[in-house]
PyMOL Python script that loads the backbone (N, CA, C, O; Angstrom):
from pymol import cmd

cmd.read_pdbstr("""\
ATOM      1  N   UNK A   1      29.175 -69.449  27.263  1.00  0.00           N
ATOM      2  CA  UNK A   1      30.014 -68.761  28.226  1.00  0.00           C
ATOM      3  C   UNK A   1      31.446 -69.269  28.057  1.00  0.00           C
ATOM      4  O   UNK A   1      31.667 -70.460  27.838  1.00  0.00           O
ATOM      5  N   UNK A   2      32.451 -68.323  28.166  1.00  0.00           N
ATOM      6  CA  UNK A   2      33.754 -68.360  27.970  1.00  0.00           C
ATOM      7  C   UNK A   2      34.789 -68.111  29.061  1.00  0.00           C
ATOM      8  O   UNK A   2      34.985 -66.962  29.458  1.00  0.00           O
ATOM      9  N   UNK A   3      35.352 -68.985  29.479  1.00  0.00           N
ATOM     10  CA  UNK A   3      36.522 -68.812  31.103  1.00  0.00           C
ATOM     11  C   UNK A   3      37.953 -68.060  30.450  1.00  0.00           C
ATOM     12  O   UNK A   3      38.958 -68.526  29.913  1.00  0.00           O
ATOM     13  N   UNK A   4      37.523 -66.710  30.772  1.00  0.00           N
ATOM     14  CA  UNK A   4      39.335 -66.010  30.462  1.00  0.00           C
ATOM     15  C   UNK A   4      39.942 -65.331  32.204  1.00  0.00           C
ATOM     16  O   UNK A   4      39.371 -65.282  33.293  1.00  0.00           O
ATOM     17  N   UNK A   5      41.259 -64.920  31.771  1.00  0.00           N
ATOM     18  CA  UNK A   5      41.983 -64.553  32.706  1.00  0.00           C
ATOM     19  C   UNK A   5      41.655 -63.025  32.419  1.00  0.00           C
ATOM     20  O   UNK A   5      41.827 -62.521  31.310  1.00  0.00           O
ATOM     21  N   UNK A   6      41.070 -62.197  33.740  1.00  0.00           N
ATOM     22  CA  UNK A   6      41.719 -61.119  33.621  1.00  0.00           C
ATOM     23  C   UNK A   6      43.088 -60.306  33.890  1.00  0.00           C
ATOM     24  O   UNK A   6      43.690 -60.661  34.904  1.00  0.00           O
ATOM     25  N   UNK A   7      43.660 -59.279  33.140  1.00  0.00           N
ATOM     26  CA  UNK A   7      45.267 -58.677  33.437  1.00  0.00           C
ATOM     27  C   UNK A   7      45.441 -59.261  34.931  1.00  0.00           C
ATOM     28  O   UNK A   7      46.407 -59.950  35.259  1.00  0.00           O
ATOM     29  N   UNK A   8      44.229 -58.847  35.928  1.00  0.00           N
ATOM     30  CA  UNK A   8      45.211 -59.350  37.221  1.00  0.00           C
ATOM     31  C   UNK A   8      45.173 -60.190  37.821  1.00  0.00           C
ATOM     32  O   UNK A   8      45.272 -60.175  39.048  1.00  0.00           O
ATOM     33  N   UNK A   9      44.974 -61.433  36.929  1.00  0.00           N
ATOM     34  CA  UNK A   9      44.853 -62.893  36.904  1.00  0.00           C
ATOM     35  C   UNK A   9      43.347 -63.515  37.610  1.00  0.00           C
ATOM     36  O   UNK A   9      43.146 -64.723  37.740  1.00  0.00           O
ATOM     37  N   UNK A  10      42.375 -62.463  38.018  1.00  0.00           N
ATOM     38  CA  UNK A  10      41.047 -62.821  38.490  1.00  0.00           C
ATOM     39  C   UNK A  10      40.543 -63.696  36.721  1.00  0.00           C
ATOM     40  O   UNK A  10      40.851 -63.333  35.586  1.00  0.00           O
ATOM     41  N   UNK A  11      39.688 -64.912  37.173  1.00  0.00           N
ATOM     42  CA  UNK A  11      38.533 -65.438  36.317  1.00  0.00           C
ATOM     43  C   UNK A  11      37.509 -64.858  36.009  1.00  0.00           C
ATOM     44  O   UNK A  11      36.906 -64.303  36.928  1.00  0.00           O
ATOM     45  N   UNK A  12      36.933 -64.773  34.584  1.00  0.00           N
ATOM     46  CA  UNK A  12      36.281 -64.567  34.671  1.00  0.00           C
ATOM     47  C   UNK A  12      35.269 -65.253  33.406  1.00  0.00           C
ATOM     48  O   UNK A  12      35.749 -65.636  32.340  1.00  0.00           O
ATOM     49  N   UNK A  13      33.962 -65.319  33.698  1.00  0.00           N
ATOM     50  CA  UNK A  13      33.257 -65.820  32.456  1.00  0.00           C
ATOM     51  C   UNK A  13      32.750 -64.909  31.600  1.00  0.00           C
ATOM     52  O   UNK A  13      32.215 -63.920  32.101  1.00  0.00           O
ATOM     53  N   UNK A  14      32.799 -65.024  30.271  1.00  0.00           N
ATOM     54  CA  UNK A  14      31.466 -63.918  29.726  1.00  0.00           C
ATOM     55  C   UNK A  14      30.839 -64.323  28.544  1.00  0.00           C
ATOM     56  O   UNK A  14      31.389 -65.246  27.944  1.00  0.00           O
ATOM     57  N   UNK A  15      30.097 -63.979  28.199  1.00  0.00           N
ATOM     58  CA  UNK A  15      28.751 -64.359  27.723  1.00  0.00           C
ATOM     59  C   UNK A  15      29.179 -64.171  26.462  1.00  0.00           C
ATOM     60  O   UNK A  15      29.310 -63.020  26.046  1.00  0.00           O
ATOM     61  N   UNK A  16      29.492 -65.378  25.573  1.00  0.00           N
ATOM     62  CA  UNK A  16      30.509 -65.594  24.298  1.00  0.00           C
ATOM     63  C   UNK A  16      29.004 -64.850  23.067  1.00  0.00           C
ATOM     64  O   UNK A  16      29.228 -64.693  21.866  1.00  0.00           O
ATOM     65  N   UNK A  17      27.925 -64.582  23.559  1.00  0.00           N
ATOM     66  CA  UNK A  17      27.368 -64.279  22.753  1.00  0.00           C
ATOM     67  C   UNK A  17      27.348 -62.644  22.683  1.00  0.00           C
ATOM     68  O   UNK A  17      27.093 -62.080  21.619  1.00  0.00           O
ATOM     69  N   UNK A  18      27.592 -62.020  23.713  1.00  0.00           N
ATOM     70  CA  UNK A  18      28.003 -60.426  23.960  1.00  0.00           C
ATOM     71  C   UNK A  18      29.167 -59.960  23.422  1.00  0.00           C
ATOM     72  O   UNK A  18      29.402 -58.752  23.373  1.00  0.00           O
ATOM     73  N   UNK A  19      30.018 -60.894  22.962  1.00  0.00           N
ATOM     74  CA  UNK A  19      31.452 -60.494  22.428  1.00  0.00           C
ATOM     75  C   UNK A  19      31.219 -60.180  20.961  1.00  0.00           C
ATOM     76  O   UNK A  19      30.698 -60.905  20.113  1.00  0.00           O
ATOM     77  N   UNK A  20      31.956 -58.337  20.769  1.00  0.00           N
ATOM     78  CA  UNK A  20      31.733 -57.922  19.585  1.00  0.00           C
ATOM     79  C   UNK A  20      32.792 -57.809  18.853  1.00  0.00           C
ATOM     80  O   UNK A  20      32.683 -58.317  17.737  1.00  0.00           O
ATOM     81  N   UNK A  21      33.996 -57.211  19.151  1.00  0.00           N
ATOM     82  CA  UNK A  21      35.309 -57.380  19.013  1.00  0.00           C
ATOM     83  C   UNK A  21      36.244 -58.080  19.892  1.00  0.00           C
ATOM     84  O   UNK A  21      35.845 -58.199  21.050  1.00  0.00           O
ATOM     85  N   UNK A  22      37.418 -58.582  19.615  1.00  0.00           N
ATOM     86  CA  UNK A  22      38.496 -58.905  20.355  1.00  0.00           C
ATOM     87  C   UNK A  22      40.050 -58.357  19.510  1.00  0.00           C
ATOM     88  O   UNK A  22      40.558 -58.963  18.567  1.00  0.00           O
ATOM     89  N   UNK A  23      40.554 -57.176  20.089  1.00  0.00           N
ATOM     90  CA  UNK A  23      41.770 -56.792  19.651  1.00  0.00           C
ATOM     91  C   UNK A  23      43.131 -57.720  20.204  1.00  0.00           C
ATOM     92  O   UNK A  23      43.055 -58.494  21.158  1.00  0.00           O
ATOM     93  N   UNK A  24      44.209 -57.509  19.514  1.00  0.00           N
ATOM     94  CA  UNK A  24      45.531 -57.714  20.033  1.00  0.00           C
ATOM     95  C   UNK A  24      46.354 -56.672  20.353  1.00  0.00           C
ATOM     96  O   UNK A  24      46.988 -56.068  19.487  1.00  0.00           O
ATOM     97  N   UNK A  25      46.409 -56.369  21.667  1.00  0.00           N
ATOM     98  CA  UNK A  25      47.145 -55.130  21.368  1.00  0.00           C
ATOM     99  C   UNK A  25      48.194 -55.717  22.453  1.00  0.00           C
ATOM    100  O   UNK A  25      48.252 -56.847  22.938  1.00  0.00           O
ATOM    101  N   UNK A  26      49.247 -54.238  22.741  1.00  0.00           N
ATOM    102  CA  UNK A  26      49.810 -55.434  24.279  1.00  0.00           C
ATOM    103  C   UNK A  26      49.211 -56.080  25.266  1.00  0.00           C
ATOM    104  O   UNK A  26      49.907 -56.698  26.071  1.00  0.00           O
ATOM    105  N   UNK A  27      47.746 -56.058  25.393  1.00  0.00           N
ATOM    106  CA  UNK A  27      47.312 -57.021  26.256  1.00  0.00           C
ATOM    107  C   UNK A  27      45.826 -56.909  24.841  1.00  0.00           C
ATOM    108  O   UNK A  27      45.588 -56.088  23.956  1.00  0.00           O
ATOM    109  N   UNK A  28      44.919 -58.633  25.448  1.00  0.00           N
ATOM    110  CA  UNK A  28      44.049 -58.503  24.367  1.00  0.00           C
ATOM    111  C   UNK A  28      42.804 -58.057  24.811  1.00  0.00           C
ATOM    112  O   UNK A  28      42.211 -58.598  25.744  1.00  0.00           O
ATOM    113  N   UNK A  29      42.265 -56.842  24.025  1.00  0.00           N
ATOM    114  CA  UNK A  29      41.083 -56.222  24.423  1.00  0.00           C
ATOM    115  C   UNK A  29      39.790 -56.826  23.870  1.00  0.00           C
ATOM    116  O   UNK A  29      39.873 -57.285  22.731  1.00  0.00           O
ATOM    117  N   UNK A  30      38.847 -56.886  24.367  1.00  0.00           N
ATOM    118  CA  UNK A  30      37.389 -57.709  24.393  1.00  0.00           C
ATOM    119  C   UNK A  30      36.468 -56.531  24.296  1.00  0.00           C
ATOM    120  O   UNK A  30      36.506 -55.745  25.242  1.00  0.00           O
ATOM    121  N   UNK A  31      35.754 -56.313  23.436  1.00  0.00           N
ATOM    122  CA  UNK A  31      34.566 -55.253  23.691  1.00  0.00           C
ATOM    123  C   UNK A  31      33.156 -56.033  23.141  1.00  0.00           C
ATOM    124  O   UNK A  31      32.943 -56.801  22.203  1.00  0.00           O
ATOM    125  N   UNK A  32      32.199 -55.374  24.334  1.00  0.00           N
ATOM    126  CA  UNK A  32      31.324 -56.642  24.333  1.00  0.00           C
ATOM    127  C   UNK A  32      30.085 -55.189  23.558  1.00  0.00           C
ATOM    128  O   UNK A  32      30.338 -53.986  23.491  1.00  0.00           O
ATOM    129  N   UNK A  33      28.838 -55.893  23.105  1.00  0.00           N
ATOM    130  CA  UNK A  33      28.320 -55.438  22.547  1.00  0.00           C
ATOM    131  C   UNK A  33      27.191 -54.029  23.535  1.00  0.00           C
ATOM    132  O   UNK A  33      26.196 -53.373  23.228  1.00  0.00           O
ATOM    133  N   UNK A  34      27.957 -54.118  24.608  1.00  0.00           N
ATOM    134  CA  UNK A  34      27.055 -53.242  25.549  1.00  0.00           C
ATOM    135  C   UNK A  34      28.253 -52.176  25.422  1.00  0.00           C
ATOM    136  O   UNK A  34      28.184 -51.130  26.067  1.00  0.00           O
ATOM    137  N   UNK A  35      29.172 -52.401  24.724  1.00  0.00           N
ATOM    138  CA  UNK A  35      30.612 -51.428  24.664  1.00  0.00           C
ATOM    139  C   UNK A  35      31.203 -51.668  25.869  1.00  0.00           C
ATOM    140  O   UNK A  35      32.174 -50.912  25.914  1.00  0.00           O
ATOM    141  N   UNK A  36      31.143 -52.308  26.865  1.00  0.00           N
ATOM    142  CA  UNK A  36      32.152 -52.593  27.932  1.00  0.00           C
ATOM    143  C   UNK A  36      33.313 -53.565  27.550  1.00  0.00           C
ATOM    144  O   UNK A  36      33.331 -54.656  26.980  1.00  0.00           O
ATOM    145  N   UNK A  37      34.749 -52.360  28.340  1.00  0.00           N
ATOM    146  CA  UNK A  37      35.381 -53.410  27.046  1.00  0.00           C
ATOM    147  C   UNK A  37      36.593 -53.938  28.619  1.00  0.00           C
ATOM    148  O   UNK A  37      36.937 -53.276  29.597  1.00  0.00           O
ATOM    149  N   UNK A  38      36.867 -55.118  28.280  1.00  0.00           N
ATOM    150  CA  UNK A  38      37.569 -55.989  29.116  1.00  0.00           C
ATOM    151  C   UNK A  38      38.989 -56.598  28.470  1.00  0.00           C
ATOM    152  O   UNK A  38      39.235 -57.129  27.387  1.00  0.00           O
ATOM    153  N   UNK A  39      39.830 -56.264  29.672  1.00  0.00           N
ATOM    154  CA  UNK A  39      41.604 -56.720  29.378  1.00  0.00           C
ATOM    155  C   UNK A  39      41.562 -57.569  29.792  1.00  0.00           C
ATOM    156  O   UNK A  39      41.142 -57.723  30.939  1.00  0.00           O
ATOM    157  N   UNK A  40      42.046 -58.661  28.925  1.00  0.00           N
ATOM    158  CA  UNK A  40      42.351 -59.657  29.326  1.00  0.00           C
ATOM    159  C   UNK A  40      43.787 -60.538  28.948  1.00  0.00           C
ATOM    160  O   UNK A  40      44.395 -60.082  27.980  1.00  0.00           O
ATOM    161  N   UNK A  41      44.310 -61.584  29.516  1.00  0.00           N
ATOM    162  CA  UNK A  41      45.111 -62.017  29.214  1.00  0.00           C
ATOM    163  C   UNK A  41      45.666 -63.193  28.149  1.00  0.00           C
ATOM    164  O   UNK A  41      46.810 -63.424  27.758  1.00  0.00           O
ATOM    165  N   UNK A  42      44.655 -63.703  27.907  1.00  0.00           N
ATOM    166  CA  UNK A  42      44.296 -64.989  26.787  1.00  0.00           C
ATOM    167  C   UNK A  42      44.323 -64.041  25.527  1.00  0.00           C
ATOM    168  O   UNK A  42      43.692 -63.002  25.337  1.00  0.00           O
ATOM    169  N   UNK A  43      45.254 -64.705  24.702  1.00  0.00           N
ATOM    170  CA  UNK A  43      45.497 -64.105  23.404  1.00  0.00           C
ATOM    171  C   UNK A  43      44.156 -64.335  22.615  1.00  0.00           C
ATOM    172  O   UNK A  43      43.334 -65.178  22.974  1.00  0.00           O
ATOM    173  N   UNK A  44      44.009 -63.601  21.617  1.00  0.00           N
ATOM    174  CA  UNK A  44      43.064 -63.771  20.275  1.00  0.00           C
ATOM    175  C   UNK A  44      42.367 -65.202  19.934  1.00  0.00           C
ATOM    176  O   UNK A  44      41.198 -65.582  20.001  1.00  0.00           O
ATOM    177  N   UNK A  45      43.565 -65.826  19.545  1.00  0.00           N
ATOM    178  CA  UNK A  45      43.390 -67.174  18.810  1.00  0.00           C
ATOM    179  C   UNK A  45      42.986 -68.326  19.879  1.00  0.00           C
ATOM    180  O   UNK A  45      42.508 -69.447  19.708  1.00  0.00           O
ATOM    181  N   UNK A  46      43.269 -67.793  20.760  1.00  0.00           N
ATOM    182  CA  UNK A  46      42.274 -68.732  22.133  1.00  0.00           C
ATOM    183  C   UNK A  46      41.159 -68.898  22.375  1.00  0.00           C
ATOM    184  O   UNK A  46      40.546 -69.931  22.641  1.00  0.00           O
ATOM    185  N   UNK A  47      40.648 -67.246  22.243  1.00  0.00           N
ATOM    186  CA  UNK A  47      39.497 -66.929  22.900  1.00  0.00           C
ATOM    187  C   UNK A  47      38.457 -67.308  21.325  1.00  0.00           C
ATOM    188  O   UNK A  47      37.412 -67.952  21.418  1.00  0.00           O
ATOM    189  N   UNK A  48      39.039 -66.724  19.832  1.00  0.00           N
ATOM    190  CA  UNK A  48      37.903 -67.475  18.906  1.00  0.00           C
ATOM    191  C   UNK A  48      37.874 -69.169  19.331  1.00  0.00           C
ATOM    192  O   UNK A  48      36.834 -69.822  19.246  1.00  0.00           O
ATOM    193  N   UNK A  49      39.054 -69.702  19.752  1.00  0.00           N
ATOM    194  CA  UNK A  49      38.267 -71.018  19.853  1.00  0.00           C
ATOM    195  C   UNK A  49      37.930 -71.586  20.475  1.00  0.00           C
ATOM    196  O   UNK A  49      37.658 -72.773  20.294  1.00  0.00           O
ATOM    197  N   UNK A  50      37.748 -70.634  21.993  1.00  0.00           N
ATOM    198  CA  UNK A  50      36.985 -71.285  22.786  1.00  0.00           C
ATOM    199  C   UNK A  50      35.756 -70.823  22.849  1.00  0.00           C
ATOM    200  O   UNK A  50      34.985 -71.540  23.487  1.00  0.00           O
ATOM    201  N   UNK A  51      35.242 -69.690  22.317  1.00  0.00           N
ATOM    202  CA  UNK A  51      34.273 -68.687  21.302  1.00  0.00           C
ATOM    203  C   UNK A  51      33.566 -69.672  20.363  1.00  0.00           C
ATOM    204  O   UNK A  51      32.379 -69.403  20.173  1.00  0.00           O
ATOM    205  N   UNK A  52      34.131 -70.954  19.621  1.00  0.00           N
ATOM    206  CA  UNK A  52      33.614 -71.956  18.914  1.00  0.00           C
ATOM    207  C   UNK A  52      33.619 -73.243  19.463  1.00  0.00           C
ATOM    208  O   UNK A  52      32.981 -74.160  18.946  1.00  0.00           O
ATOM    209  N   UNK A  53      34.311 -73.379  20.501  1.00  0.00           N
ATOM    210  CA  UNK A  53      33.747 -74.717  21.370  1.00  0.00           C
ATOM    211  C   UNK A  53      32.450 -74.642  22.030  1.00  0.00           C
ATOM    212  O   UNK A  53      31.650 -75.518  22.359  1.00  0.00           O
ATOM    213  N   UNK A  54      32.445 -72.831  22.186  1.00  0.00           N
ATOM    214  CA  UNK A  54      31.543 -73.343  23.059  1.00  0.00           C
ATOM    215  C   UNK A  54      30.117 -73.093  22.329  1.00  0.00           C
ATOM    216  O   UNK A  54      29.056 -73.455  22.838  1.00  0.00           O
ATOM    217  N   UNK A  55      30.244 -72.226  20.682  1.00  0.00           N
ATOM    218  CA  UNK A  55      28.730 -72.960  20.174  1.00  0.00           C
ATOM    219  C   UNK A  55      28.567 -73.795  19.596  1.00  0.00           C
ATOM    220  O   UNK A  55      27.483 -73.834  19.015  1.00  0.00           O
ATOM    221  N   UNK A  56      29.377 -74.769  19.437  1.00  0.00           N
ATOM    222  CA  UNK A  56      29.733 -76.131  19.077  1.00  0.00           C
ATOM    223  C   UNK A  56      28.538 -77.233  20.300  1.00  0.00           C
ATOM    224  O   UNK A  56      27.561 -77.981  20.248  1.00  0.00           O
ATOM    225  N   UNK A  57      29.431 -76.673  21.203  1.00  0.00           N
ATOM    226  CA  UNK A  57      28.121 -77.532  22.158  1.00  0.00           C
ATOM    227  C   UNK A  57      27.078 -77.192  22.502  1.00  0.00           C
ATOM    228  O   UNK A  57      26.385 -77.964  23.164  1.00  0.00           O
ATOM    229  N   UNK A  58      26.679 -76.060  22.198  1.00  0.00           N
ATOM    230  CA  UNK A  58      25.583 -75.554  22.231  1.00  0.00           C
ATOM    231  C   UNK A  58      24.340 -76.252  21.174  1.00  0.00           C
ATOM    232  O   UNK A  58      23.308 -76.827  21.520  1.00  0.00           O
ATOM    233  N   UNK A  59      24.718 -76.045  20.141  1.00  0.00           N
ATOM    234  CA  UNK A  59      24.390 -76.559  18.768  1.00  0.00           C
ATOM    235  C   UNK A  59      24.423 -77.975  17.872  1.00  0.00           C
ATOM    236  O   UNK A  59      24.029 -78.310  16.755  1.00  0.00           O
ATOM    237  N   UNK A  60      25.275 -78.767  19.251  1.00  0.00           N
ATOM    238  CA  UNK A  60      25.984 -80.397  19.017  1.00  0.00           C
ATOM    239  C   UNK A  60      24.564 -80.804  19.111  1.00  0.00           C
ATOM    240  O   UNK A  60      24.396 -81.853  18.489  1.00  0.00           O
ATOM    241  N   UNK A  61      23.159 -80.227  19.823  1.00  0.00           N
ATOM    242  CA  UNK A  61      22.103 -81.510  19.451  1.00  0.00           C
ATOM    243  C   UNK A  61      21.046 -80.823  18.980  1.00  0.00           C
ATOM    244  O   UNK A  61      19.931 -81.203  19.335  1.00  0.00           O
ATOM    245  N   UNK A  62      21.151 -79.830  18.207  1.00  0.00           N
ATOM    246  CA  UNK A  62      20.125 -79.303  16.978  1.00  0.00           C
ATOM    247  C   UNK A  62      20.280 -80.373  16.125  1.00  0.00           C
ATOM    248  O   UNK A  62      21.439 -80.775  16.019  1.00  0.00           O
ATOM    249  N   UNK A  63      19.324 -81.019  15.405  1.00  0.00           N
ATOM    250  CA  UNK A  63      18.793 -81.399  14.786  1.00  0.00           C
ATOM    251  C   UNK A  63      17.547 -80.193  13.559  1.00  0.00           C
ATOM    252  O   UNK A  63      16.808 -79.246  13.826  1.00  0.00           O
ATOM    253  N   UNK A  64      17.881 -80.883  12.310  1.00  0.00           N
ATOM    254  CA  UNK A  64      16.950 -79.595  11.349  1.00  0.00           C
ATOM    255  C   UNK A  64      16.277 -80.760  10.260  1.00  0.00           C
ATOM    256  O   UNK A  64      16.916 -81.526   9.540  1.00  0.00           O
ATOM    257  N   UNK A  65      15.023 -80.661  10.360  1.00  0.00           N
ATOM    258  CA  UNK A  65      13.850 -81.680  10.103  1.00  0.00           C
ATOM    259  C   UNK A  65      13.491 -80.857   8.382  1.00  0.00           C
ATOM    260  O   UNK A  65      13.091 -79.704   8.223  1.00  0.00           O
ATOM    261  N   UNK A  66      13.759 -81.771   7.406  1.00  0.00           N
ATOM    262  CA  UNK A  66      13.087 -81.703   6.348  1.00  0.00           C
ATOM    263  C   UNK A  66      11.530 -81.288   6.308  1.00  0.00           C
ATOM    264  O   UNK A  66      11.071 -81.469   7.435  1.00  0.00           O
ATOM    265  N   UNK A  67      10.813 -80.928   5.661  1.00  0.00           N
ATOM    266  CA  UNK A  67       9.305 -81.100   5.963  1.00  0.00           C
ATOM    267  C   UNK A  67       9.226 -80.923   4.253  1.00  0.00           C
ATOM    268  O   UNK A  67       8.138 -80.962   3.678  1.00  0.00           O
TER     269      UNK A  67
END
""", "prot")
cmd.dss("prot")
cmd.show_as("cartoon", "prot")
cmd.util.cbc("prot")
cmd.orient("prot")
């Protein structure tokens, strides 16, 4: 899950695994894989990396066992 601003400064979280695109346009558009698409205010290069923090910690205690 990912904390962005929406255009009218409401929070909001969304489910970094539903995110299919993210445009730049004058504001940055989010379209999630249900096609609902969300304005938001957090540029591009934010949202991939908070898009990778957060399966970073997701994934920080996988462990993958030889056999």
């Amino acid at each position: 899950m990912v904390k962005l601003k929406k255009i009218n400064g409401e929070e909001i979280v969304v489910n970094a695994r539903l995110i299919e695109t993210v445009q730049a346009t004058p504001d940055t558009v989010i379209t999630l894989t249900t096609n609902k698409k969300i304005l938001v205010m957090d540029d591009v290069d934010d949202i991939v990396e908070k898009v990778i923090d957060y399966h970073q910690k997701i994934f920080s205690n996988v462990s993958i066992e030889k056999g």
